[in-house]
C-alpha positions in Angstrom: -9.8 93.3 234.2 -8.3 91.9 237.2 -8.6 94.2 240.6 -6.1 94.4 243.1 -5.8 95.1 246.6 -2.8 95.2 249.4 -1.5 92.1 251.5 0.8 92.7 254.2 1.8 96.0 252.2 2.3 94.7 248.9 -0.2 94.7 245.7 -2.0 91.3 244.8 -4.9 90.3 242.6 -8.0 90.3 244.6 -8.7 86.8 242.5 -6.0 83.8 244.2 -5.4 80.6 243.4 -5.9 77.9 246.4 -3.4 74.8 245.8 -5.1 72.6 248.3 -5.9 70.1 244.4 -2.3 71.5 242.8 -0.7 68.1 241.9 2.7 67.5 241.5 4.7 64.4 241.6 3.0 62.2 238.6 0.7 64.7 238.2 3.4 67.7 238.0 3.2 68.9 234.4 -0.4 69.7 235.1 0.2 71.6 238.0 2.7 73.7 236.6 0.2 74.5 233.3 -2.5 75.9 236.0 0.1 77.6 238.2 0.9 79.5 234.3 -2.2 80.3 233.7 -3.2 82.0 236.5 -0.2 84.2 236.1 -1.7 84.9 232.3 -4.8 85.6 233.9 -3.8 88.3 236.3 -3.7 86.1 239.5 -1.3 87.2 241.8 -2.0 85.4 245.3 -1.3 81.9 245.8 -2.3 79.9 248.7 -0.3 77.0 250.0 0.2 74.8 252.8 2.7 71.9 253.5 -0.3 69.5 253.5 -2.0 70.6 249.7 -1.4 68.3 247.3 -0.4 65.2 249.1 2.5 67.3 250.3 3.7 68.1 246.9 2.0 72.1 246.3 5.0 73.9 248.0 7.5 72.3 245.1 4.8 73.2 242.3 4.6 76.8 243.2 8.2 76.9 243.3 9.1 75.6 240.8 7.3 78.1 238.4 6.7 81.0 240.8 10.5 81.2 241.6 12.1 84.4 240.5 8.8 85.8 240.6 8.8 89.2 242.3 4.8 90.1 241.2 3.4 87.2 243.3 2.2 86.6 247.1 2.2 83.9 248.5 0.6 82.8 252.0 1.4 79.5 253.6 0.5 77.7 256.4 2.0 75.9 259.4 0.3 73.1 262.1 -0.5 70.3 259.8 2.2 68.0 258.9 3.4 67.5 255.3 2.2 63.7 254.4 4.6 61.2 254.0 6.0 59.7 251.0 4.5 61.9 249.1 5.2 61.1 245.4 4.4 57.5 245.9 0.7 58.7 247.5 0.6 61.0 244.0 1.5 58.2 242.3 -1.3 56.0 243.6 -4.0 59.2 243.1 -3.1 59.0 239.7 -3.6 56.0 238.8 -6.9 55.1 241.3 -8.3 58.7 239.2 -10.6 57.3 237.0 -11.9 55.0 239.4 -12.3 57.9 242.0 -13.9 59.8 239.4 -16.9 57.6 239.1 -17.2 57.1 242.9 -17.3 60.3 244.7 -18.3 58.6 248.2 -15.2 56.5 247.9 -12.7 59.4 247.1 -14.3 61.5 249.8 -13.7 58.9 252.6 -10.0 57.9 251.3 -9.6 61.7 251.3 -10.5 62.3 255.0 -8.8 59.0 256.4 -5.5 60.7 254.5 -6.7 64.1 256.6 -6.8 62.1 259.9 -3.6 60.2 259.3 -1.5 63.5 259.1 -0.1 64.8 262.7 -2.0 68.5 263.3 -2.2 71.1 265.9 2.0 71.3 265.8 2.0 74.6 267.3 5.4 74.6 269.2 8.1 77.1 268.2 10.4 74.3 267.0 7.7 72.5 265.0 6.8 75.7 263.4 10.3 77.3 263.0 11.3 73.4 260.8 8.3 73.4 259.1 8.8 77.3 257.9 12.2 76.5 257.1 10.8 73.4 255.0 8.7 75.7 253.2 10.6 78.2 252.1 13.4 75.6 251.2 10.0 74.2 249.4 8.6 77.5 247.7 12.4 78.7 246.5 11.9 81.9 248.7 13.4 83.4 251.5 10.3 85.0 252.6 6.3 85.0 252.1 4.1 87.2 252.4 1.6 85.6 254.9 2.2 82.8 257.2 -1.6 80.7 258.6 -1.7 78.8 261.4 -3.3 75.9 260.0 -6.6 74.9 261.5 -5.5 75.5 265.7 -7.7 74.5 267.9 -9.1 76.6 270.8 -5.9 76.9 273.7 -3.3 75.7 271.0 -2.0 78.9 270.2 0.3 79.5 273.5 2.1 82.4 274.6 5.6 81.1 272.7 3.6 80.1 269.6 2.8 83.8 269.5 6.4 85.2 270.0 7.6 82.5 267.4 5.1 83.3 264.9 5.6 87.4 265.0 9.5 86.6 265.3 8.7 85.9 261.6 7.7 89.3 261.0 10.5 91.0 262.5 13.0 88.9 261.0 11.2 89.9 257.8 10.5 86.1 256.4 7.3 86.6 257.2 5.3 90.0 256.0 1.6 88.7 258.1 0.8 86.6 260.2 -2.7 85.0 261.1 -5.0 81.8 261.4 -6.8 79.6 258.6 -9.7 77.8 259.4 -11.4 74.9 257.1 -14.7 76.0 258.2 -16.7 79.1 258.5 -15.4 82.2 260.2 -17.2 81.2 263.5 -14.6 78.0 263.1 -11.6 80.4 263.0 -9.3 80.8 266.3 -8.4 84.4 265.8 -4.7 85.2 265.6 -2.7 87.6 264.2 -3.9 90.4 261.2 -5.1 87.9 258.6 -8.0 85.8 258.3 -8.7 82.8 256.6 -12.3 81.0 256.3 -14.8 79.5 254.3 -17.3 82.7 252.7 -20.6 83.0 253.6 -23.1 85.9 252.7 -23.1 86.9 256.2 -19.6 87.7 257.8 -17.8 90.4 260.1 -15.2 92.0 258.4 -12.8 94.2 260.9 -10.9 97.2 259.6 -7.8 95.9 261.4 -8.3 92.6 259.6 -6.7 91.0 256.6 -9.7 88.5 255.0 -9.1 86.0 252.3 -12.0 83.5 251.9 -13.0 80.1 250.1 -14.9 77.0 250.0 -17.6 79.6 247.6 -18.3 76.5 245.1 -17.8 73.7 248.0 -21.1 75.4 249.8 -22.7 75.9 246.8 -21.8 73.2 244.6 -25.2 73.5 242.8 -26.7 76.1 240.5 -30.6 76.5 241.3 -32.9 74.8 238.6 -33.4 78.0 236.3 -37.3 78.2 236.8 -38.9 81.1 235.6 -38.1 83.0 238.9 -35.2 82.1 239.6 -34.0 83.0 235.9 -35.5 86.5 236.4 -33.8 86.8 240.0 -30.4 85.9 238.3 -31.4 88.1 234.9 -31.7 91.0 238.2 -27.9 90.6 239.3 -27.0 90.7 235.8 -26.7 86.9 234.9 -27.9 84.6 232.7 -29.2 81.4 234.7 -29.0 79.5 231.3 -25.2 79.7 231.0 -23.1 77.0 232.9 -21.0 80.3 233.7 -23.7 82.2 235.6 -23.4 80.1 238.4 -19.5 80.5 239.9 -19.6 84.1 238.4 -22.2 85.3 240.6 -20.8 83.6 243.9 -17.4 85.3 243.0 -19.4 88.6 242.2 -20.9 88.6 245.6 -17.7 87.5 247.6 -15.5 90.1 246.0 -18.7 93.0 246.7 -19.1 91.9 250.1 -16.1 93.3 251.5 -13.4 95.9 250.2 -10.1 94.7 249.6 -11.2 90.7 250.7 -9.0 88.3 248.6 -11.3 85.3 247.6 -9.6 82.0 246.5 -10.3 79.3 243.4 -9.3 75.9 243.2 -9.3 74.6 240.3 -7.3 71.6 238.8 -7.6 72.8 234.9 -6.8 75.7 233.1 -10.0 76.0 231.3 -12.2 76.1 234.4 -10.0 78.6 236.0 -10.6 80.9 232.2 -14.4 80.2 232.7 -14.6 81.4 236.3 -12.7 84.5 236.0 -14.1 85.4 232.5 -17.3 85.3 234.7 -17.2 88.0 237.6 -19.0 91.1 236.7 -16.2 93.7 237.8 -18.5 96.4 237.9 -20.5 94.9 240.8 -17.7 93.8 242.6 -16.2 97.0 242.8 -19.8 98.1 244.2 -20.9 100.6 241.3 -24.0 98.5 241.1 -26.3 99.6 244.0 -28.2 97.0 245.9 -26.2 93.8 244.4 -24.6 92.3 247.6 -27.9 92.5 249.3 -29.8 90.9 246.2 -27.1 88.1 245.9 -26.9 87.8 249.4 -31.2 87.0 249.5 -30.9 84.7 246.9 -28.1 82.6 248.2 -30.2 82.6 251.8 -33.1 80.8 249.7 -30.5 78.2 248.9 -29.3 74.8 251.0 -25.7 75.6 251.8 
């Protein structure tokens, strides 16, 4: 059963779904099916940014989260919403199955599209229109967390700091923090919530929102299920045989690490997203299992991240 914790004073799943892969344009009726499904599974939290999606996310989520009281929803602001953005879905679509079969070519298309998009747009004004953009976007008049996307060290400025907490007071905004693609060593601290990439080794801070990611993208691999390594997983309660073990345990040990830590899945099908979350162990997440996080956390450190 689905746990839940409290963002910016409201109840969400401790399970959330990242959009950065939501597609929508051409790709639209499959965004909205995983967007449903997560709702029939208990997920609560959805993370957005202008950027996800070729630009397209935002209109997913609102389009089926709108009217949607039970739902959070963080965003993001600093990195430009691509431009023409249903044509670029439109040409991901139909370049998929060749992307499919070359995953060197659709990981340097992907970071040439990164670098062509304008970032660190930290001004008040460039975050006040692209807030407003959002929201018009995401069919709400508020959210409940607002990311700086990805600042770099010195961008965040005295004015970025009044603009971003206006947010709060105003109430369109219930948080306010930073979001790093990277590890939490990456991040450029700023406000009560913190977004990074999880690692079995982090600081969490009692003043501190965390929501983490990336637990799949470090550890794309399971381990070859040798006779140790099957026991060591048999240990944590999981068996290294099933194709399930694998994102079950990282989600296991991200969710026991820290009390109350939100941790993100992208998926881009409804099945996956089933398997995954059919997967944690509840039990040790909660931390009735003595000595897990410290066991997961010794086999992951055996592993190439």
């Amino acid at each position: 059963m689905m746990r839940t914790t409290k963002l910016a004073g409201r109840e969400t799943s401790r399970i959330g779904l990242g959009c950065g892969r939501l597609q929508g344009g051409a790709g639209a009726k499959a965004g909205r099916r995983l967007v449903e499904e997560a709702r029939k599974l208990g997920i609560a939290h959805f993370d957005v940014a202008p950027s996800y999606g070729l630009g397209l996310a935002e209109n997913v989520l609102g389009e089926v989260l709108e009217g949607d009281a039970g739902v959070t929803i963080a965003t993001k602001a600093g990195i430009s919403r691509p431009n023409n953005a249903g044509l670029k879905s439109l040409a991901r679509q139909l370049l998929r199955p060749l992307l499919t079969t070359a995953p060197a070519l659709r990981q340097r298309l992907a970071d040439q599209a990164q670098r062509a998009v304008p970032r660190n747009q930290f001004t008040p004004n460039q975050i006040e229109t692209c807030f407003a953009e959002s929201l018009r976007r995401l069919r709400r008049d508020r959210v409940d967390v607002l990311l700086l996307h990805q600042p770099d060290p010195g961008s965040i400025r005295a004015d970025t700091a009044i603009a971003m907490e206006q947010f709060v007071a105003d109430g369109r905004a219930g948080a306010v923090g930073s979001g790093t693609g990277g590890d939490l060593r990456d991040l450029v601290p700023f406000g009560t919530v913190r977004q990074y990439r999880w690692s079995p080794a982090i600081d969490p801070q009692l003043e501190t929102t965390d929501i983490v990611h990336g637990l799949l993208r470090r550890y794309p691999r399971a381990p070859t299920p040798s006779t140790e390594m099957s026991r060591r997983f048999a240990e944590l309660g999981f068996d290294a045989a099933d194709p399930a073990a694998w994102p079950g345990l990282l989600l296991t040990a991200a969710l026991a690490s820290t009390p109350g830590m939100i941790v993100l899945i992208s998926s881009t099908t409804p099945a996956r997203l089933r398997q995954a979350l059919k997967a944690i162990d509840w039990t040790a997440a909660d931390g009735s299992k003595p000595g897990f996080i410290e066991s997961a956390a010794a086999l992951l450190k055996t592993l190439p991240a």
